[in-house]
N, C-alpha and C positions, 0 to 999 in steps of 0.2 A: 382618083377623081379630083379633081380641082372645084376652086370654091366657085365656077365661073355660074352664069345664070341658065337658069335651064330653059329658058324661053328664047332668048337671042346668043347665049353664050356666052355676051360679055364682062365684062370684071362687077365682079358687087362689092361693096363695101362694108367691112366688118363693122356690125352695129355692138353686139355684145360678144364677149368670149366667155361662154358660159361654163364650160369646164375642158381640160386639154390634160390629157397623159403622152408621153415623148415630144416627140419622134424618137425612137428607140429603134435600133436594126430590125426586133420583129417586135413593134407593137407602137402601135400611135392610133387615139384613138378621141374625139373631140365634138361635142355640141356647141354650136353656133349659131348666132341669126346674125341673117345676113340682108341687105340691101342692093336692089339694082334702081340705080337711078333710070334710066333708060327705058324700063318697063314698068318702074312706080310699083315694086311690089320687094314683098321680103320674104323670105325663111328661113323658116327653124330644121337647122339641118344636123344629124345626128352621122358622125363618118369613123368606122372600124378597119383597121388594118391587125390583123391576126398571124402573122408568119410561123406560128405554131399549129395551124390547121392541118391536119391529116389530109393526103390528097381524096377528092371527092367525097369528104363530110361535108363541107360546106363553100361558099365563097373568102379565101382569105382578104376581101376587100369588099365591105358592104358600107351602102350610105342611106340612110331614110330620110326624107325630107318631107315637111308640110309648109304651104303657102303661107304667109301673116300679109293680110291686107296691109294698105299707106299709113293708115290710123292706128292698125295696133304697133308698128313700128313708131310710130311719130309718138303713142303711149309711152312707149317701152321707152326712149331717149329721153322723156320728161322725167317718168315716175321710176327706172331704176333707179333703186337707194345704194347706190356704191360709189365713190367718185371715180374710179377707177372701171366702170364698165370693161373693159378691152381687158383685164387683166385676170386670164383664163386658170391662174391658180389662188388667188383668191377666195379665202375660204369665209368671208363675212356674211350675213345672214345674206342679201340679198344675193347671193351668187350659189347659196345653197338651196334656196326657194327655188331659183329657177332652173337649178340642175334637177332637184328632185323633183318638180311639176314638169320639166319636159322629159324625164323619163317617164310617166305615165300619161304624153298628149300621143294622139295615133300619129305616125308619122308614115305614110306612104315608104314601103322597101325598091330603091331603083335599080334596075341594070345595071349591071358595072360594063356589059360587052355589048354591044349589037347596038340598033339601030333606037330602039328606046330609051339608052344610055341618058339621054340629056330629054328624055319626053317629060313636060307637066302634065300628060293623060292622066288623070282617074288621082292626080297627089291629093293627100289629103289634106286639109284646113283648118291651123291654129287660131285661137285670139289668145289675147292678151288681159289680161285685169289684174287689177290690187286690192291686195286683200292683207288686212292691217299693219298698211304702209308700203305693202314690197308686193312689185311686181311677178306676177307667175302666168304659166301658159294655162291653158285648155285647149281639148280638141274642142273646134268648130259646133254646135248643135246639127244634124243632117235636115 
């Protein structure tokens, strides 16, 4: 799956590169937020490539994605504390705050085949806040 927009499809812009392992022949696997100018919106998307998956245990290719409103991106561009946002192995505090708070934000599991591949139906919805100095996710309150 590509990092395109799941509303109109088209190119988003990488806001943070929150943490990244390969691309390796089997295994590459990366959280992101992302920006589409075009739809005024962003997410926090979580993308797994497994090529040690047993057939039919699981999807060798899984993506979770949650919505980030204009504001909590336009947040996140101000208040991440790294100068180096984009630089996805980066191990300094703020890159570690927000790999470990978006492992624990809900993130919506998409299709990888069919006709809901690229649906925002039913995704679910991050913010954004700081919390002593360094920005981290939250799921959305329902």
């Amino acid at each position: 799956m590509s990092d395109t927009c799941l509303l109109c499809g088209g190119a988003q812009e990488l806001v943070v590169g929150v943490r990244e392992r390969g691309p390796h022949p089997q295994l590459h696997d990366y959280t992101r937020v992302l920006f589409c100018p075009a739809c005024d919106v962003g997410e926090l998307r979580a993308f797994s490539f497994d090529g040690f998956v047993a057939w039919d245990e699981e999807d060798p290719v899984m993506v979770w994605s949650a919505a980030l409103s204009t504001a909590d991106v336009s947040l996140l561009r101000t208040a991440f504390a790294c100068p180096n946002p984009l630089d996805h192995r980066c191990g300094c505090a703020q890159h570690e705050r927000a790999y470990s708070t978006s492992v624990g934000t809900t993130k919506t599991l998409l299709s990888e085949y069919g006709p809901r591949r690229h649906s925002p139906d039913g995704r679910s919805t991050a913010t954004v806040r700081v919390a002593g100095g360094l920005a981290e996710f939250r799921s959305a309150a329902l």
